[in-house]
C-alpha positions as CSV (number, residue, x, y, z in Angstrom):
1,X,-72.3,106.9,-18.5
2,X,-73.2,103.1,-19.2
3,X,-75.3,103.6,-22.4
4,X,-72.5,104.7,-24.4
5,X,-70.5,101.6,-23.5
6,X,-73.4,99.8,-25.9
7,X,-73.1,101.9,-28.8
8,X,-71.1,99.9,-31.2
9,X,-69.2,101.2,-34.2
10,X,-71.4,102.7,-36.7
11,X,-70.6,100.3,-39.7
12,X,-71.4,97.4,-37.4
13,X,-74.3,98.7,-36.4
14,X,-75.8,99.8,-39.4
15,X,-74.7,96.4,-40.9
16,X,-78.1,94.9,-39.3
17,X,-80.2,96.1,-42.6
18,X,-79.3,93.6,-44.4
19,X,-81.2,91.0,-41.7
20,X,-84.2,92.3,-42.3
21,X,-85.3,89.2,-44.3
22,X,-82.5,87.0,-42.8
23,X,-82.9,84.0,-40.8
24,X,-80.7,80.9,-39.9
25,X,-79.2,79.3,-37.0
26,X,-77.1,82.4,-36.4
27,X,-79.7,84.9,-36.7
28,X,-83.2,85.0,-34.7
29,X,-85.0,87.8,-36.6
30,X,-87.8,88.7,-33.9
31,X,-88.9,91.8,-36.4
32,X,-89.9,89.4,-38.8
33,X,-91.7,87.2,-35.9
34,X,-93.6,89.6,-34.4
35,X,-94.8,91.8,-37.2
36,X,-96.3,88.5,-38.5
37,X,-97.7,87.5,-35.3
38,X,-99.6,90.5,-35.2
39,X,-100.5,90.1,-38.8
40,X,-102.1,86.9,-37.7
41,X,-104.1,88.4,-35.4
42,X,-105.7,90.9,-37.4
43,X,-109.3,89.3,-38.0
44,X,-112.5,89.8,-36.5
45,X,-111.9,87.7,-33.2
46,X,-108.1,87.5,-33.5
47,X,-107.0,84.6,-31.2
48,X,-103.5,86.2,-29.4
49,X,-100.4,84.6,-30.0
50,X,-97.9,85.1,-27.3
51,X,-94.8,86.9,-27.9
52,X,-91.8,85.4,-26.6
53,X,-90.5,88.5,-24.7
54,X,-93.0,90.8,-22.1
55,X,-90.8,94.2,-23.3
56,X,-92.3,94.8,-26.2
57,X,-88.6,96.6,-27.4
58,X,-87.0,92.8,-27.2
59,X,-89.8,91.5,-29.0
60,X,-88.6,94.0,-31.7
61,X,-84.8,93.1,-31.3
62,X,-82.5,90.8,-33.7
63,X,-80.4,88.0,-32.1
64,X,-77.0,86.6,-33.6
65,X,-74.6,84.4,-32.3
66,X,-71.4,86.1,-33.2
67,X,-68.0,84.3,-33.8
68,X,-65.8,86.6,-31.2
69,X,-62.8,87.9,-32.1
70,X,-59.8,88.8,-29.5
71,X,-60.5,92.5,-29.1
72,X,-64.1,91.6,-28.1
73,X,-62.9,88.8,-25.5
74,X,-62.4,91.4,-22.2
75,X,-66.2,92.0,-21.9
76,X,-66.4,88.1,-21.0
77,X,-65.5,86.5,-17.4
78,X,-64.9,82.8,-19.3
79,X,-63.3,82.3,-22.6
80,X,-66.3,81.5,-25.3
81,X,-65.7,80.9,-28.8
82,X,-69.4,82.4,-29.4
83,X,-71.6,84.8,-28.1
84,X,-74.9,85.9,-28.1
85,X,-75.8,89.9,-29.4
86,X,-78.8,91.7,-29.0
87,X,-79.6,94.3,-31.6
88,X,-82.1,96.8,-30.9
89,X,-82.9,99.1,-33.7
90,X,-83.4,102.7,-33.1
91,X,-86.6,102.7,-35.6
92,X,-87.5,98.6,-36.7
93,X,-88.9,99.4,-40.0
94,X,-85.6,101.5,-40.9
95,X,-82.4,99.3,-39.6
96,X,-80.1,101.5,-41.9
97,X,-80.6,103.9,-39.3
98,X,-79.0,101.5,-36.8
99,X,-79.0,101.3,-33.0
100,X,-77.7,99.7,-29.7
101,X,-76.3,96.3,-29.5
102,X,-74.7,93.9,-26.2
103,X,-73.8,90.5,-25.7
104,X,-76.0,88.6,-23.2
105,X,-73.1,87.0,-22.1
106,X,-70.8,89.8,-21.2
107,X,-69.9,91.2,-17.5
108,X,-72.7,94.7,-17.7
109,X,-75.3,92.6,-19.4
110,X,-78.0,93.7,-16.4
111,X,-76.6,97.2,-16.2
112,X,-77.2,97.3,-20.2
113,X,-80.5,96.6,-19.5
114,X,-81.4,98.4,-16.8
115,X,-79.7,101.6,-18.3
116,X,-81.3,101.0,-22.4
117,X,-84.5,99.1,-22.1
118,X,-85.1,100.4,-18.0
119,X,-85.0,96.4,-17.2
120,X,-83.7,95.7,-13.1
121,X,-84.1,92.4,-12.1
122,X,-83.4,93.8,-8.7
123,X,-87.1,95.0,-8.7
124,X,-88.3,91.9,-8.6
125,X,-91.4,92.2,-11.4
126,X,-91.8,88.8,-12.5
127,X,-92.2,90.2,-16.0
128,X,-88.9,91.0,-16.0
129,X,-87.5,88.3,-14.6
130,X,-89.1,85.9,-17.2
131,X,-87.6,88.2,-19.9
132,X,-84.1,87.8,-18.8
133,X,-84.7,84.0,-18.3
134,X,-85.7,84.0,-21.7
135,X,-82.3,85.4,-22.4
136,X,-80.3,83.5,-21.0
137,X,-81.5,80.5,-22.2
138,X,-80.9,81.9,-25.5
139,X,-77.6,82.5,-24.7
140,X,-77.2,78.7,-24.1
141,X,-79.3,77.6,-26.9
142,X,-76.4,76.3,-28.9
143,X,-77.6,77.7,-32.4
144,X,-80.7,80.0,-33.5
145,X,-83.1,78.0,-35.5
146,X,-86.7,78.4,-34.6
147,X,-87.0,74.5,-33.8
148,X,-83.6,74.4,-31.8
149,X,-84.8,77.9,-30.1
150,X,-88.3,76.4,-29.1
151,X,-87.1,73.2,-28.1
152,X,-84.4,74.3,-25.9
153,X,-86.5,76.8,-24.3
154,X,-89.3,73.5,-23.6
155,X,-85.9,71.7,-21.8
156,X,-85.8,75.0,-19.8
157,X,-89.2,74.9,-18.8
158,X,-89.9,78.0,-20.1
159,X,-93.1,77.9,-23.2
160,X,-92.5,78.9,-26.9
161,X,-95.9,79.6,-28.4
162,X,-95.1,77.2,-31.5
163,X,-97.5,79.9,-33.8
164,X,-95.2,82.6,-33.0
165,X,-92.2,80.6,-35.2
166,X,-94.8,78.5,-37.3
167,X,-96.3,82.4,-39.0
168,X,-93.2,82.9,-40.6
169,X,-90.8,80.1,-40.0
170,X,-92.7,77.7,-42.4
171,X,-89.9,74.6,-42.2
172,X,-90.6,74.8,-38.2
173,X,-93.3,72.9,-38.3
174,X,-92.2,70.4,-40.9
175,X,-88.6,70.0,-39.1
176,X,-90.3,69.3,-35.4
177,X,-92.5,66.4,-37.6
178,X,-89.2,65.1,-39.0
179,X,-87.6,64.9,-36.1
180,X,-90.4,63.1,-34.5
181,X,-90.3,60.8,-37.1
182,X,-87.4,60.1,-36.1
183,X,-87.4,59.9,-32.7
184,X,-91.0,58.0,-32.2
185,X,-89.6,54.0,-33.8
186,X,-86.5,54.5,-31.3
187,X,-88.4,55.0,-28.2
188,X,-91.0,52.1,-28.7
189,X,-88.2,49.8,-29.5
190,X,-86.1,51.4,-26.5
191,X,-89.5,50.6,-24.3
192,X,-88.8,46.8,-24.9
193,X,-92.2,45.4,-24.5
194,X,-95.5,44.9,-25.8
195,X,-97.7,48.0,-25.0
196,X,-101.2,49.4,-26.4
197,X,-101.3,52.6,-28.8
198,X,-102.7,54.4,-26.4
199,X,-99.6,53.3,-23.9
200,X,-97.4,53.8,-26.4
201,X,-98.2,57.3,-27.7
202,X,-98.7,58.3,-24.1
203,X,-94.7,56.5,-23.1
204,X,-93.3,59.0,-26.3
205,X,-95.3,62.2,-25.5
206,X,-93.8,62.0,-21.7
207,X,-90.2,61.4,-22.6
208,X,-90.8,64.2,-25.7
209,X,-92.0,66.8,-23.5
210,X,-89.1,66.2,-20.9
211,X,-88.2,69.1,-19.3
212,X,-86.4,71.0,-16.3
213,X,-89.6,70.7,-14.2
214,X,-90.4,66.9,-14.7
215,X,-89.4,64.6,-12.1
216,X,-91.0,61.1,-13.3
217,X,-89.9,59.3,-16.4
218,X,-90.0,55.3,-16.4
219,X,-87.3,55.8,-19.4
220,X,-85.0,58.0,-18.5
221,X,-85.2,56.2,-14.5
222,X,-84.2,52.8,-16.4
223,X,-81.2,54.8,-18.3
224,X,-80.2,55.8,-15.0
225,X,-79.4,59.4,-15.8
226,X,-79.3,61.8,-12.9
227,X,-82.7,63.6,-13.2
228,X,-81.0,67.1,-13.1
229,X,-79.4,65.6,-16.9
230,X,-82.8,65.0,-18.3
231,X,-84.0,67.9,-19.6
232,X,-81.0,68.7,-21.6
233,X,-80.2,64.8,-22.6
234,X,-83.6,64.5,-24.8
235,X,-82.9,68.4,-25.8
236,X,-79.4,67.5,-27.5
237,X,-80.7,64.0,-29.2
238,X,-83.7,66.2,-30.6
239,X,-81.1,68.6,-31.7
240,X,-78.5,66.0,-33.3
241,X,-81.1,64.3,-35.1
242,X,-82.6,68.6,-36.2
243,X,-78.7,69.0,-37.2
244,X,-78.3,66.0,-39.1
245,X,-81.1,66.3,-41.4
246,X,-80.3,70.3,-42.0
247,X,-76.0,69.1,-43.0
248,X,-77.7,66.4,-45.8
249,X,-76.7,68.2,-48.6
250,X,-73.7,70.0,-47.3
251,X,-71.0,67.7,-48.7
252,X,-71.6,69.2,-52.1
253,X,-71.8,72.7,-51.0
254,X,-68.2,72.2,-49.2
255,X,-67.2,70.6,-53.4
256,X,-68.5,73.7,-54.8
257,X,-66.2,76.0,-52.8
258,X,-63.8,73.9,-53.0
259,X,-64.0,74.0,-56.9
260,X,-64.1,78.2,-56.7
261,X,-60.7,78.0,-54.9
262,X,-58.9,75.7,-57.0
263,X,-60.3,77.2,-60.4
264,X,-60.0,80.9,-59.5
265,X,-57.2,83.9,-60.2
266,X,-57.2,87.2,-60.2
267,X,-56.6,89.4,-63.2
268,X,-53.7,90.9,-63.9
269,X,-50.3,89.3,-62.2
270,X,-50.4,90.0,-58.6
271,X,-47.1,90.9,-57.1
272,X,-44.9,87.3,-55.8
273,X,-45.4,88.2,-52.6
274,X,-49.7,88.8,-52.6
275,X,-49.4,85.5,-55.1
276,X,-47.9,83.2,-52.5
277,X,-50.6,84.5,-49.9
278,X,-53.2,84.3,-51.9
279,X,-52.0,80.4,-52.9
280,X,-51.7,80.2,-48.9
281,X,-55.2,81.5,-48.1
282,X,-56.7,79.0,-50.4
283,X,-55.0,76.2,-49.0
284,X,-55.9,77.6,-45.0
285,X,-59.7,77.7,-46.0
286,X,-60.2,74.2,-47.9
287,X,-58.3,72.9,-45.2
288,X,-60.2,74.1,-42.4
289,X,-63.9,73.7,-43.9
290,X,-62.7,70.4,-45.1
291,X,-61.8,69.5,-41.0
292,X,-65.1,72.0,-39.9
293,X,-67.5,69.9,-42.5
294,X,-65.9,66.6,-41.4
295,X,-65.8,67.0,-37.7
296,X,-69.5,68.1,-37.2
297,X,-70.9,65.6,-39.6
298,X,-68.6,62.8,-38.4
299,X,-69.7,63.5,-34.6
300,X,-73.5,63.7,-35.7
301,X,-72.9,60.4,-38.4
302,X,-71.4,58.5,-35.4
303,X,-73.7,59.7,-32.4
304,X,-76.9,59.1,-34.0
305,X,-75.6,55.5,-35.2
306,X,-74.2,54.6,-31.7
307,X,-78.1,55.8,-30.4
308,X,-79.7,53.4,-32.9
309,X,-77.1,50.7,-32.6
310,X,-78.2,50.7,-28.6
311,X,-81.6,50.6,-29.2
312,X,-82.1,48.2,-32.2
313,X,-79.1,46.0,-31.3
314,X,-80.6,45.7,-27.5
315,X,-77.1,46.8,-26.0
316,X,-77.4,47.2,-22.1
317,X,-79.0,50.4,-20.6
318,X,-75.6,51.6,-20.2
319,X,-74.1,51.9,-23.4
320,X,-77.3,53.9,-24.9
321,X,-76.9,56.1,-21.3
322,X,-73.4,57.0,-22.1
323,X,-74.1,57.7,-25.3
324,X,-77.3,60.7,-24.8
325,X,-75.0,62.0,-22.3
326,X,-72.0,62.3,-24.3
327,X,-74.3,64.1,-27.2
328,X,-75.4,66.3,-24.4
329,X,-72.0,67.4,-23.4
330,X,-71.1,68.0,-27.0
331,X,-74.7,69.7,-28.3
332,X,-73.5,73.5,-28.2
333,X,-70.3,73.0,-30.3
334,X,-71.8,71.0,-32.6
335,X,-74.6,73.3,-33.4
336,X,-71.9,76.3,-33.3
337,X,-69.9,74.3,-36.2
338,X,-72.6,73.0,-38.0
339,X,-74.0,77.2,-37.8
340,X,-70.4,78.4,-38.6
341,X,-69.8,76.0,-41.9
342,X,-72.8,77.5,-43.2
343,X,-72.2,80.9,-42.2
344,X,-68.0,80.8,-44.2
345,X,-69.5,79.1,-47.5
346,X,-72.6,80.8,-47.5
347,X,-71.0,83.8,-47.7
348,X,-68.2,83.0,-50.0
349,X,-70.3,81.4,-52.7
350,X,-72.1,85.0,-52.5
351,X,-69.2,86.7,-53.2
352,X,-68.1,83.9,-55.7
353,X,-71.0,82.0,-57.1
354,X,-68.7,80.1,-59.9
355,X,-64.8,79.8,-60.6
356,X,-63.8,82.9,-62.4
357,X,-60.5,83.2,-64.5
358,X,-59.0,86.7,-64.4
359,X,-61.5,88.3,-63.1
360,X,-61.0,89.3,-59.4
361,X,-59.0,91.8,-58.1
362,X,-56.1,90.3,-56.2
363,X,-56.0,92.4,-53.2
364,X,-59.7,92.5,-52.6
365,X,-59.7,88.4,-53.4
366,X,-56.6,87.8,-50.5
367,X,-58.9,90.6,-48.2
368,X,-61.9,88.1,-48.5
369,X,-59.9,84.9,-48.0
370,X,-57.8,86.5,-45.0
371,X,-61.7,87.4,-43.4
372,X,-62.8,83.7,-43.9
373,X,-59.8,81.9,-42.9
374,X,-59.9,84.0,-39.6
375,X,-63.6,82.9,-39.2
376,X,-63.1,79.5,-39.5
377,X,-60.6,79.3,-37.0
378,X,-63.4,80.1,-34.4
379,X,-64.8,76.8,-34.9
380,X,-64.7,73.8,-31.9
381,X,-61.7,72.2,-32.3
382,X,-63.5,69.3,-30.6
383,X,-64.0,67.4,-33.5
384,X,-61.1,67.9,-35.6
């Protein structure tokens, strides 16, 4: 029987309690979402805020992108670095209980649907053919953020009621103004010529709101980018710029893990043997989020400047051309390392918050490092 293909190891599973507050570019928590949209609603004449799903159980599931490992890799017809789970709890105010979980990426997707959440696109209900849009676009979205998640899903053509992220996603908001911000002083210099306020804010809303379904855009036309690129071109600047303000900051966070490694032993001796590994481990892991920090930021650092350098610098139509497209072909592993280098020292800085002396167990210590160092070798080597 297909359902019991979906049920996943029982400490895996039950490992989704812990997201119940949790949200980042590898988790989309659409608990959290939809219990406060309905919250929201809850007045005397309670204007309704869309969901993002029409099945009511996905608008109760949790979304990760998860780093795949090689036992995992046979459920896939390409090779992917990343892929995109679906939770769905058996109770959503109990996830210790635990529940079902797939990729959307992986060959039975459908038949998991059809056979758990009694979804067949082969009936043709529109309903259900939106949901499973909405999917798959997820499943390209190339990280989890709220403002990455509606934005890519605007490039799709498909509409993200902005309320539904803005209730409990407070930095939504603020990011998509930030971005703007960014993005607004390019485009009237790119538009190189005099124009109104009105013209203007009209010329930045059009190219902004780009998406699969738009076939006219003065901008893009003098770019000369194939129209079937447009959508996803303004998507990936949106998201470098999005990426670049959220890694300010993460230099130091890479020094203070750094700083944990070198400063840290455990207690008592550890065998030669566990030493040398442990020595080994430390060395794999700096080295790798030192190249994972470096190779993200660098791209971004570089891309963005190229962008402004074409604009501001009045380069030819070309060289700003090449450049969106070339952040467009490089959007999803960008976003997966950016997500990933957050993910590795996160996590060890929660397991080791400051350099300890002595105070770790060794074995437990090379276990943790062994986990990580495996982890980080997931990341794109595209950039380093």
């Amino acid at each position: 029987m297909r359902v019991a293909a979906v049920f996943r190891e029982r400490k895996e599973v039950r490992s989704f309690h812990k997201l119940r507050r949790t949200s980042s570019g590898r988790v989309l928590n659409l608990i959290l979402l939809s219990d406060a949209a309905t919250s929201s609603n809850a007045g005397v004449r309670p204007a309704k805020i869309p969901k993002l799903f029409y099945s009511n159980t996905l608008n109760y599931a949790i979304l990760t992108k998860h780093n795949l490992r090689d036992n995992e890799r046979d459920l896939f017809a390409r090779a992917l670095h990343v892929a995109t789970k679906i939770f769905i709890p058996f109770d959503p105010k109990r996830l210790e209980i635990g529940g079902r979980s797939f990729f959307i990426e992986e060959f039975q997707f459908k038949d998991h649907l059809r056979d758990l959440l009694h979804l067949d696109p082969a009936q043709g209900d529109p309903s259900v053919l939106h949901d499973i849009k909405v999917l798959e676009a997820l499943s390209r979205s190339p990280t989890l953020d709220p403002f990455i998640v509606a934005e890519y899903m605007r490039s799709e053509g498909l509409r993200a009621e902005p309320a539904f992220f803005a209730e409990s996603y407070g930095l939504a908001g603020k990011t998509s103004s930030e971005v703007f911000q960014v993005f607004q002083p390019l485009l009237q210099k790119a538009l190189g010529k005099t124009a109104s306020p009105e013209e203007m804010a009209r010329f930045v809303d059009q190219v902004w709101n780009v998406s699969a379904g738009t076939t006219d855009n003065l901008f893009l036309e003098a770019l000369q980018i194939p129209q079937r690129e447009w959508a996803n071109v303004i998507f990936s600047w949106k998201a470098l710029i999005y990426y670049d303000l959220v890694s300010r900051g993460t230099g130091t966070r890479l020094d203070a893990v750094l700083q944990v490694l070198r400063e840290t032993t455990p207690r008592m001796r550890p065998s030669q043997v566990l030493a040398t590994r442990i020595e080994e481990q430390k060395r794999d892991l700096a080295r790798n989020l030192y190249k994972l920090h470096e190779g993200s930021t660098g791209y971004i650092r570089v891309a963005l400047t190229q962008v402004v350098g074409a604009i501001l610098g009045d380069q030819s139509a070309g060289k700003l051309s090449e450049t969106l497209r070339d952040m467009a072909d490089h959007i999803s592993a960008v976003g997966m390392n950016v997500v990933l280098f957050d993910q590795v020292t996160s996590y060890f800085l929660y397991l080791f918050p400051r350099p300890s002396n002595g105070v770790v167990d060794a074995e437990e210590f090379e276990a943790e490092l062994t986990n990580l160092c495996d982890i980080v070798q997931l990341r794109d080597t595209a950039f380093g």
